[in-house]
C-alpha positions, -999 to 999 in steps of 0.1 A, spaced: -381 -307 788 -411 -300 771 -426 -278 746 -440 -251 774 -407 -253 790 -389 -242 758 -409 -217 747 -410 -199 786 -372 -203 782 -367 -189 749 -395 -157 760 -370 -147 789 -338 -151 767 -355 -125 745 -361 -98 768 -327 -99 786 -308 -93 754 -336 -67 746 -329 -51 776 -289 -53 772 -297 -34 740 -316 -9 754 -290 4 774 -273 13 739 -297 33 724 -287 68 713 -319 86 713 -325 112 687 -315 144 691 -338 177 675 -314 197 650 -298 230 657 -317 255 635 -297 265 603 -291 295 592 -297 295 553 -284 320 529 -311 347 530 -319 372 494 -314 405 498 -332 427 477 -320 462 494 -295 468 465 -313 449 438 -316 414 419 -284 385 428 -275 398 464 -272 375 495 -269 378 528 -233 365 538 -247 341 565 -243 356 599 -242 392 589 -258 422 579 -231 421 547 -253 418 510 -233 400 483 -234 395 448 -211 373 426 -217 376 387 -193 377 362 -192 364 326 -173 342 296 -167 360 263 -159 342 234 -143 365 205 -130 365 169 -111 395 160 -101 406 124 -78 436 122 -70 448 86 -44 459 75 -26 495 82 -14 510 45 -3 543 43 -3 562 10 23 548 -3 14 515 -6 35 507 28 16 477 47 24 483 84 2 452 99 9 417 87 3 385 99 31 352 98 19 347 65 30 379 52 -5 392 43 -14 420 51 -41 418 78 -46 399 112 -74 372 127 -77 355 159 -95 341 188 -100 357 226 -114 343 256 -121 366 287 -133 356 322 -145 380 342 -154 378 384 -174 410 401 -175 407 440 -196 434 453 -201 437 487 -227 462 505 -243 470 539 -256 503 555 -238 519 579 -250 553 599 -225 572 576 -243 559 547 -236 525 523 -204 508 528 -194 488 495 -165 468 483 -161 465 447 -133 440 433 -130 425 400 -105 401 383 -102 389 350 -83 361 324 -76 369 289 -63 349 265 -55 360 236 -26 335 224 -51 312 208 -33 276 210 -9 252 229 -20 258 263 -14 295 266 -30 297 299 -33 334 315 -36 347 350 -62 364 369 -55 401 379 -70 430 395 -91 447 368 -104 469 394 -110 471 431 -124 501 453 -144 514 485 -169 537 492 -185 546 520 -219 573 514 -202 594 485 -166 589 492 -145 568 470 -112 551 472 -92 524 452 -86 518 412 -112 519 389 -119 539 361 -106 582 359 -135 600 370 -130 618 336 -143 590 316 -174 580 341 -207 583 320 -190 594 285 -183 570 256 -208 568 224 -227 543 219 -210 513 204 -188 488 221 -157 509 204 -173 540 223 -142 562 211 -138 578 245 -109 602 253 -86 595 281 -101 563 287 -80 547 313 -82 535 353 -55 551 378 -58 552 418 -80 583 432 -101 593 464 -128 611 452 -165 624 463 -201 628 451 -223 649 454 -260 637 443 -294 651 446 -324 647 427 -306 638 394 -279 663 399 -247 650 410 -210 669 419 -180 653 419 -145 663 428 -114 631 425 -78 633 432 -59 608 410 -29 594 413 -4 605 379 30 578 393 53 610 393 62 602 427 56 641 441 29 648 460 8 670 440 -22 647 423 -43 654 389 -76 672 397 -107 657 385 -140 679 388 -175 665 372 -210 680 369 -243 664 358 -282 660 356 -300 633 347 -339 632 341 -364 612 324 -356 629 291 -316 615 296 -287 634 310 -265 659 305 -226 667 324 -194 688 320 -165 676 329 -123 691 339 -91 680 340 -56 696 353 -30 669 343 -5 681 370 27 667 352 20 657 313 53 637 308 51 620 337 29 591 321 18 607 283 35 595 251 74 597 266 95 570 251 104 549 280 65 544 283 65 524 248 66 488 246 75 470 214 41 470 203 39 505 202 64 520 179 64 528 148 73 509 114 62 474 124 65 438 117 52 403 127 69 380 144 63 345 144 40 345 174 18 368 154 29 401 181 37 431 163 72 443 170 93 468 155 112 461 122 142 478 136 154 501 158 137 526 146 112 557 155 84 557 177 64 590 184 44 609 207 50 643 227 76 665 230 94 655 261 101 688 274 69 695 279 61 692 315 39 719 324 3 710 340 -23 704 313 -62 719 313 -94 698 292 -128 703 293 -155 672 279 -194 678 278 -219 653 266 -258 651 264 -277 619 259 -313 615 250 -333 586 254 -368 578 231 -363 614 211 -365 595 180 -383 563 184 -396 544 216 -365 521 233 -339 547 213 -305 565 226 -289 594 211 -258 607 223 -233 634 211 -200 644 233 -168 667 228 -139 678 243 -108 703 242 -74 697 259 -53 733 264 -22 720 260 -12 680 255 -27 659 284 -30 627 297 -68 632 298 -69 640 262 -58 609 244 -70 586 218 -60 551 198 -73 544 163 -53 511 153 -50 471 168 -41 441 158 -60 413 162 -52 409 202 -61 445 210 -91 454 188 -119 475 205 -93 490 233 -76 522 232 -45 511 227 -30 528 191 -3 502 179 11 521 150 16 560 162 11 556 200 -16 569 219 -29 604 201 -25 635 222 -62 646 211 -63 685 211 -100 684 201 -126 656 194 -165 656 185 -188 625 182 -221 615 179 -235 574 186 -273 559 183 -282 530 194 -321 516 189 -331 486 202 -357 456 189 -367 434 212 -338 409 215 -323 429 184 -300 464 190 -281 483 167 -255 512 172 -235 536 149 -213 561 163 -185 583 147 -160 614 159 -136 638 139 -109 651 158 -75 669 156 -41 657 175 -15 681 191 19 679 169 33 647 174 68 638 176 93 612 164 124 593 182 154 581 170 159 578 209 153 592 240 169 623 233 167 627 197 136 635 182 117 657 159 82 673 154 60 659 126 31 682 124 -8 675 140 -30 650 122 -64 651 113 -82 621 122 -117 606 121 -132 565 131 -166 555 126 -183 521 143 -214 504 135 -231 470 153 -257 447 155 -261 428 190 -290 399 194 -303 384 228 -301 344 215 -318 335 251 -318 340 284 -279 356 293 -262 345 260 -260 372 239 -239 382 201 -225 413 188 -210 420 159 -187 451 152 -168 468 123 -153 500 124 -130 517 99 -103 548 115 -83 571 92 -55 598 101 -37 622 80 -5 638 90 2 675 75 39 666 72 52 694 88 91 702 90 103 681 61 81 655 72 57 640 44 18 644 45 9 613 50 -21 594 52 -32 555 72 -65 538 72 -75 506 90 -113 487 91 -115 461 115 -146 436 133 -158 411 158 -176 385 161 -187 378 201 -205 353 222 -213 364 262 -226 341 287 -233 364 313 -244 351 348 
């Protein structure tokens, strides 16, 4: 065999395996078009399209780091009625909150359709794995001007001063169906709200209000159709609401004994009227300014009329009143301003206000009427932008009450002045 033989032989060995391979070729196949996550800028900056559909989403949320310090509650006779585990008499601690808003909007021929929910984690433990759960902070629908779910009273929607105490009254969420009205910076709104008493008759929420370039102005009314059904009665008191209080070794206030706890007289169960106005005005003073001053009147003790003025350290800046329970408010007026500096803001705000008579337990049947207090909280902050959706604040605020001592009762006085220090990543 020679050298033209092999190489003729080794030529045709080549293209028969070529063409046994040939056979086995997967030819390439175009790609399907994908459909990529599309922005939707019909309702503003951070919604998507949900691929597939007409739906616009937006997921933000943030992380809050915060130290609290709660000083201490001393009434005039020298009684400390906030301590720590230590025995002194104030209160300091760490609280991390997560919070997740899921807001999901299209348009419909009735008008926008949107579903609100948001959860949130707080822990406010501090050590040895304390984890907490996520829970329904607020979740609703509305389709044009209708709305239906849990989220905030319609009685508190636009009022609050100015700081991040805002020393609102009635400041709580509850189930409703209500609807808007709105117009060229007028709006009308009526709400139904749900007051658990298990009958069918709902509190009536009505609200009025005009906004313009100068700011904004709105009236608002309340009929709290059954007053005892969720205001100051003692079986709505938890530990950490009554009256003469220690700390126990987990740092929770508790009550020294069993002893008194106080709020409204329990026979009252008769509907409830209140009225609340504010006006806020923006640049009046200075450019990048906010000026704000808001009142209200309750008829008779209501639900929608309510106010707390002490925390410890896992409850400061909420409305929750450790020491006397959650004031029935018969009147309040308050002013807040807030001007802004760039990246720096500062607030002040401040009301005066007078409770209904408040009453004291021995029990659930036993009680007594102490008299009205007198009562006034003031609240100052500074806030800085450190970059880009990372922000600070810090808070102090100092609330005093005096009790007329009424029917053998003795006047008495309590003070408290409290701060935090927080850190929000927003995103």
């Amino acid at each position: 065999m020679n050298i033209k033989s092999l190489l003729l032989g080794s030529a045709a060995a080549l293209v028969a395996v070529s063409g046994a391979r040939a056979a086995d070729v997967i030819m390439p196949v175009a790609p399907e078009p994908v459909d990529y996550v599309r922005v939707c800028d019909v309702y503003g900056t951070g919604f998507y399209y949900i691929p597939g559909t007409e739906t616009c989403l937006s997921i933000n949320g943030y992380v809050r780091f915060q130290y609290n310090v709660a000083g201490g509650i001393e009434d005039d006779f020298g009684n400390d009625l906030l301590t720590n585990s230590d025995g002194d008499n104030y209160q300091a601690g760490s609280v991390v909150r997560v919070r997740l808003n899921f807001d999901a909007r299209e348009e419909t021929e009735l008008g926008t359709l949107r579903a609100y929910a948001r959860v949130q984690a707080q822990n406010a433990g501090g050590a040895y794995s304390n984890d907490a759960s996520y829970n329904m902070d607020m979740g609703f629908i509305q389709l044009g001007g209708l709305t239906m779910g849990y989220l905030d009273t319609l009685w508190t929607e636009g009022d609050g001063l100015l700081t991040d105490t805002d020393l609102p009254v009635g400041d709580y969420q509850t189930n409703r169906i209500s609807y808007t009205y709105a117009a060229n910076g007028f709006t009308a709104a009526l709400s139904l709200e749900d007051d658990a008493t298990g009958n069918f008759a709902p509190d009536v929420v009505g609200r009025l209000a005009y906004a313009g370039g100068w700011g904004s102005v709105y009236l608002a009314g309340s009929y709290d159709e059954q007053v005892d059904g969720r205001l100051l009665t003692p079986a709505s008191f938890t530990a950490a609401a009554a009256s003469g209080l220690q700390v126990n070794s987990a740092g929770v206030i508790v009550p020294a004994s069993a002893t008194f706890v106080s709020g409204i007289d329990p026979t009252t169960d008769d509907g409830a009227f209140a009225l609340k106005a504010g006006l806020s005005l923006t640049d009046l003073i200075a450019a990048d300014s906010e000026l704000k001053i808001e009142g209200s009147y309750a008829f008779d003790p209501s639900s929608y009329s309510t106010i707390g003025l002490f925390s410890n350290r896992a409850t400061l800046g909420t409305q929750l009143d450790l020491l006397t329970g959650t004031l029935p408010v018969e009147w309040q007026i308050g002013a807040g301003y807030a001007q802004q500096f760039g990246k720096l803001g500062v607030a002040v705000s401040g009301v005066y206000g007078e409770t209904f008579d408040t009453y004291r337990y021995t029990n659930a049947t036993t009680f007594s009427n102490r008299g009205d207090g007198e009562y006034y909280k003031l609240v100052g902050n500074v806030g800085y932008e450190i970059t880009n959706n990372f922000d600070m604040l810090a808070e102090i605020s100092y609330a005093n009450i005096d009790f007329d001592g009424q029917n053998g009762f003795v006047d008495n006085s309590l003070d408290q002045t409290a701060g935090f220090l927080r850190f929000v990543r927003s995103f």
